[in-house]
C-alpha positions in Angstrom: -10.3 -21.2 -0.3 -12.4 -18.5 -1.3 -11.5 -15.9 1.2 -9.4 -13.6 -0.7 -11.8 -13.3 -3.7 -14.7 -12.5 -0.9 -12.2 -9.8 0.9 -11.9 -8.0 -2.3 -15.5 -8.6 -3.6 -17.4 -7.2 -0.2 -14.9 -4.3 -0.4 -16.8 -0.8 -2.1 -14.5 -0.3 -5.1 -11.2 2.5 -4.9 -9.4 3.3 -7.9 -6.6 1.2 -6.8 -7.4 -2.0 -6.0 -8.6 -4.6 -8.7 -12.2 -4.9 -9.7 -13.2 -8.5 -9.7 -15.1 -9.9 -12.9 -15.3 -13.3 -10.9 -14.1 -15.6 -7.9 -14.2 -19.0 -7.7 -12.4 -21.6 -5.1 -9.4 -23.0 -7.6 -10.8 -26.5 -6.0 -12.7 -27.1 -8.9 -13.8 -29.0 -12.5 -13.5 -25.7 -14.3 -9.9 -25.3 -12.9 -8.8 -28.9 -13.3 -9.9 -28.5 -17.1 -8.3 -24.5 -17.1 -4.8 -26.8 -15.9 -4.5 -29.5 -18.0 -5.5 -27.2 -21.3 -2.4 -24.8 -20.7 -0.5 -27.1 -18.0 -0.6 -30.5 -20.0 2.6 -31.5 -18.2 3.0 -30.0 -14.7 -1.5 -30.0 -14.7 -1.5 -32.4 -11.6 1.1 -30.3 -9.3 -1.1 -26.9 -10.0 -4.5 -29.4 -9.2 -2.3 -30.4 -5.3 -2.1 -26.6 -4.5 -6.0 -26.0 -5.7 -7.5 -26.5 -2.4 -5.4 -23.1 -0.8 -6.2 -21.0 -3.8 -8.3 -18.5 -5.2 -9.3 -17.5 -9.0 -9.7 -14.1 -10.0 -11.0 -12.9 -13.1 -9.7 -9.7 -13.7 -10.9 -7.7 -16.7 -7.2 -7.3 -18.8 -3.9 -9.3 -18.2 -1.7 -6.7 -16.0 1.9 -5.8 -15.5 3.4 -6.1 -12.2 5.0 -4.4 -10.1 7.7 -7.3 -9.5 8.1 -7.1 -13.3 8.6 -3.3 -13.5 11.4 -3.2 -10.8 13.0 -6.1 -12.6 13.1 -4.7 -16.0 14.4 -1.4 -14.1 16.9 -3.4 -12.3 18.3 -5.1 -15.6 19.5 -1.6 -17.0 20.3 0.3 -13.7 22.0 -2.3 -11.4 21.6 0.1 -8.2 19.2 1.4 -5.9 17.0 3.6 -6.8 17.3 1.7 -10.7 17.0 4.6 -12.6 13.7 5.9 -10.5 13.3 9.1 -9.2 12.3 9.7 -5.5 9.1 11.5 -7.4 8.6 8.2 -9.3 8.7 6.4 -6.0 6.3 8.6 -4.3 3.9 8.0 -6.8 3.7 4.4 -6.8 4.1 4.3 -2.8 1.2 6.9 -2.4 -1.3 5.2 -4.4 -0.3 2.3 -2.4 -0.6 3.9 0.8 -4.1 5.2 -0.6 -5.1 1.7 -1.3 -4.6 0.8 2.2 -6.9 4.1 4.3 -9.5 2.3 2.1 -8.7 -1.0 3.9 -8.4 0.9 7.3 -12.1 2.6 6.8 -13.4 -1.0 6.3 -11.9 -2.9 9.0 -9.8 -4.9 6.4 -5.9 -5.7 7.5 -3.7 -7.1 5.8 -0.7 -9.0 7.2 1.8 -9.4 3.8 1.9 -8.5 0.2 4.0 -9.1 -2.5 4.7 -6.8 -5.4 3.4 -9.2 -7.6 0.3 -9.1 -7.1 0.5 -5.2 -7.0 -0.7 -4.4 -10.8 0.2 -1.9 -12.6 -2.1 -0.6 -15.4 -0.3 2.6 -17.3 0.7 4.8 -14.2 -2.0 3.1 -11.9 -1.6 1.1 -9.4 -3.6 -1.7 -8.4 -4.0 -3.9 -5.0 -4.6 -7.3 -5.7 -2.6 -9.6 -2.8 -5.3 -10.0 0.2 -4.3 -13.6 0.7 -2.8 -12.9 3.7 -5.6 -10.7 5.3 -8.4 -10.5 7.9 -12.2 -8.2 8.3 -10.8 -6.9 11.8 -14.6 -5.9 12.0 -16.0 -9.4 11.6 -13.1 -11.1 13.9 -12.5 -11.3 17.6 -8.9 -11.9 19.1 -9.6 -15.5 19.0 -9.8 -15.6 15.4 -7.2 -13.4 14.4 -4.9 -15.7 17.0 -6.3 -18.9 14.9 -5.4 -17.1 12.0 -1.9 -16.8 12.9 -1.5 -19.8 13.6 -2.3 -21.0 10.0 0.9 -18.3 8.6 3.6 -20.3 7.2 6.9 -19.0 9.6 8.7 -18.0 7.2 5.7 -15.5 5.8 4.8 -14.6 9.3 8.3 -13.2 10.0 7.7 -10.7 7.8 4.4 -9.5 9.3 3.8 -6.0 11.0 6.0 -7.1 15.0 2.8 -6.5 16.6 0.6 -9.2 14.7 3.9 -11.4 15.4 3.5 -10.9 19.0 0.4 -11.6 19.0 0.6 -14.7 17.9 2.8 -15.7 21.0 0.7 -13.9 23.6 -1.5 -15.6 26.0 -4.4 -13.6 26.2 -7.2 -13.5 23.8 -9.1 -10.2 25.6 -10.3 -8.1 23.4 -9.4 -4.8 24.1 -9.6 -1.6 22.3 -5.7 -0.8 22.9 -5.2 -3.5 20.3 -8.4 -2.9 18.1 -6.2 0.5 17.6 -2.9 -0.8 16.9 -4.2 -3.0 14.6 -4.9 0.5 12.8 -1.2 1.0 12.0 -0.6 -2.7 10.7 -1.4 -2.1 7.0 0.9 1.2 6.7 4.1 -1.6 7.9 3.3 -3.5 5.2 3.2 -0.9 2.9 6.3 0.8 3.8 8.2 -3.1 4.1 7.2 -3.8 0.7 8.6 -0.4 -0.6 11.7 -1.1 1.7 12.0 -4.9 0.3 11.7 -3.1 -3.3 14.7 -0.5 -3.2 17.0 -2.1 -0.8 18.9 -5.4 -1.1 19.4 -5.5 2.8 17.6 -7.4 5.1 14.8 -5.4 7.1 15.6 -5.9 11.3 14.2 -2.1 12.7 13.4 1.2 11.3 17.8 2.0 11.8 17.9 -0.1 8.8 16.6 2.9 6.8 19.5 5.0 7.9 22.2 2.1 7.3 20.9 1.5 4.4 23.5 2.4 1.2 21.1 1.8 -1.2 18.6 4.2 0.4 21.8 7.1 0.1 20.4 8.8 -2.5 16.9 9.8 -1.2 16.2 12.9 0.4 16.1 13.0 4.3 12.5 13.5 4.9 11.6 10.3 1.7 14.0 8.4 4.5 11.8 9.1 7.2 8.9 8.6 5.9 9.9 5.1 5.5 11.2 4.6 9.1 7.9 5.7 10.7 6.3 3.1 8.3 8.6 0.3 9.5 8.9 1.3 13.0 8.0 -1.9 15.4 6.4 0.9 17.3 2.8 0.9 16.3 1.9 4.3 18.3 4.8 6.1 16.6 3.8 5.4 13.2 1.7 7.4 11.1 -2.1 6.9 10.2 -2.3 5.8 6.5 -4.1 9.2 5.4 -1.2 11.1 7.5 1.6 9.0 5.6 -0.8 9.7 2.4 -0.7 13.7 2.4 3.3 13.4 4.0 3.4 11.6 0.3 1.7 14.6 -1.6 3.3 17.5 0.3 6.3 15.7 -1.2 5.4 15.7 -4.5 3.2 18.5 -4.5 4.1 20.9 -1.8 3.6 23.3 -0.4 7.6 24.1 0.7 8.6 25.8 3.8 8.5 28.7 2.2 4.6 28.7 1.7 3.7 27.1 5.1 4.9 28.9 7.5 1.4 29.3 8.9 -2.0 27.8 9.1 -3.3 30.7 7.3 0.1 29.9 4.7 -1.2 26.3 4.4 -5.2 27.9 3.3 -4.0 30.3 0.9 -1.5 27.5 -0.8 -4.7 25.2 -0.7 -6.7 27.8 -2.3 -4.2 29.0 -4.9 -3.2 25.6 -6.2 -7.5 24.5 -6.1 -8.0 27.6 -8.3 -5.3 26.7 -10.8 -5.8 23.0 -10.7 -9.9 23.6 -11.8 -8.5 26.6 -14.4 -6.6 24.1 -16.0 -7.7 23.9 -20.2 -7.8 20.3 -19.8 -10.3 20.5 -17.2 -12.9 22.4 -19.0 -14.0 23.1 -15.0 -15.4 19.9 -14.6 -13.9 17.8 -11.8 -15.0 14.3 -13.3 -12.2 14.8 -16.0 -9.7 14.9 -13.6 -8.3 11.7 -14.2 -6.5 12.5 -17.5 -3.4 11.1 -16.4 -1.9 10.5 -12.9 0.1 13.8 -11.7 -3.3 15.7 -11.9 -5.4 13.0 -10.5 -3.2 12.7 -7.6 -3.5 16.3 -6.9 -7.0 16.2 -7.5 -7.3 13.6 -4.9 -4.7 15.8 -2.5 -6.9 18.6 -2.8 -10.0 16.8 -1.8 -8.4 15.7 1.1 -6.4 18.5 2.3 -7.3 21.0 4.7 -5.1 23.9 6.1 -4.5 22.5 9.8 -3.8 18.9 8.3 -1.5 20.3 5.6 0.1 22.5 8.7 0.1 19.5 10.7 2.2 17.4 8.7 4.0 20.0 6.6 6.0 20.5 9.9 7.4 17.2 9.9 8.1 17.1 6.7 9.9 20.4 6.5 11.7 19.7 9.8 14.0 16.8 8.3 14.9 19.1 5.6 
């Protein structure tokens, strides 16, 4: 099948999720020869599982994010392996902005695995959509086909509302469920995150607080990840809300600055004015990207205003 390579191709590109040289169906001559060239032995089982997969031709051979936990985890043998929550929010962020990409385009995705999350430098890169669906192009009908085709295994780690889904009766469309289906990709997010630091097994958003290797995060990192995970669709954030919870983290402002709206402009300004005063900068904004703290806040800046930094600066400050 095809289908991932076409989910990622159709997509307009965002700085983290892969750009596609090529896709082709792994059903083919130029696959079967690919096999038996570096798979002389085992060439035959890869050619059985060629009919479910997907090439992609990416443009450099990257490093994981499965590999980059495990080469933590061989050196630091507990949670958080040696990261900081800082180095967390950076990876989880650019994740979470990966995903209000696939939220603008109708794109949901169901299940990922950190390794096909790619990590190039300090950049992170989306690459799993085998396990995804254009909620724009689909009617209920589909998606509950879809379903259908998840191995049980897979699908019990789907967001609880696609799992329900599946086992409903009707196949209405209605725009209640159009609008849930909004808050599926943040779950996945936040589960693989969860999956990542923990070695417990996921069963609500209480997990989060029960968790002991989860102790040594602060409390509002904590519940950040237990609105991700909640089976609660309508009490979890939007993916640009969980995005700027993310930056006010790492970036602020602290309670100290936001104590108003008119706190939260004059932070916004202050920190605009230094960020575009910064040598590196020369003033131009297109340089921004010189290595990931600034282009983060660059990308915080642009997004920010004072009533949504207000807005979820509250929250944030409140589990302080």
């Amino acid at each position: 099948s095809t289908h991932e390579g076409n989910i990622i191709a159709a997509l307009p590109e965002h700085p983290n999720i892969v750009n596609l040289l090529h896709h082709c169906s792994a059903y083919s001559r130029p696959f079967e020869r690919f096999t038996r060239l570096f798979c002389p032995e085992d060439g035959h089982l890869s050619l059985k599982m060629a009919s479910q997969c997907s090439l992609l031709f990416l443009r450099y051979t990257p490093f994981n994010l499965e590999r980059y936990f495990s080469n933590k985890q061989q050196v630091h043998s507990r949670s958080p392996f040696g990261f900081s929550e800082n180095n967390i929010l950076t990876l989880l962020v650019q994740l979470l902005l990966a995903m209000t990409h696939l939220d603008k385009h109708g794109i949901i995705l169901g299940h990922m695995t950190s390794s096909n999350i790619f990590l190039e430098d300090d950049l992170l890169l989306l690459a799993d959509f085998s396990y995804s669906f254009d909620a724009m192009k689909s009617d209920l009908a589909d998606i509950k086909t879809w379903l259908q085709s998840v191995p049980c295994e897979t699908l019990l780690e789907f967001p609880p509302e696609l799992r329900q889904f599946k086992t409903s009766s009707s196949c209405e469309v209605t725009s209640s469920f159009q609008q849930i289906l909004q808050k599926c990709n943040v779950f996945v997010a936040g589960r693989l995150f969860y999956d990542l630091l923990t070695t417990e097994s996921l069963t609500n958003s209480s997990s989060v607080d029960q968790s002991a290797d989860l102790v040594s995060f602060s409390a509002p990192f904590k519940f950040l990840m237990k609105n991700l995970i909640s089976d609660k669709p309508d009490e979890r954030f939007s993916s640009l809300e969980c995005v700027l919870y993310c930056m006010i983290l790492l970036f602020g402002p602290n309670n100290e600055n936001c104590k108003s709206k008119s706190d939260c402009q004059q932070w916004l300004m202050t920190e605009t004015f230094h960020l575009f005063l910064q040598p590196s900068l020369k003033g131009h904004p297109s340089i921004y990207n010189k290595d990931i703290h600034t282009k983060l806040l660059y990308i915080y800046l642009s997004l920010a205003t004072p009533e949504k930094i207000w807005s979820i600066a509250q929250q944030v400050h409140s589990e302080v």
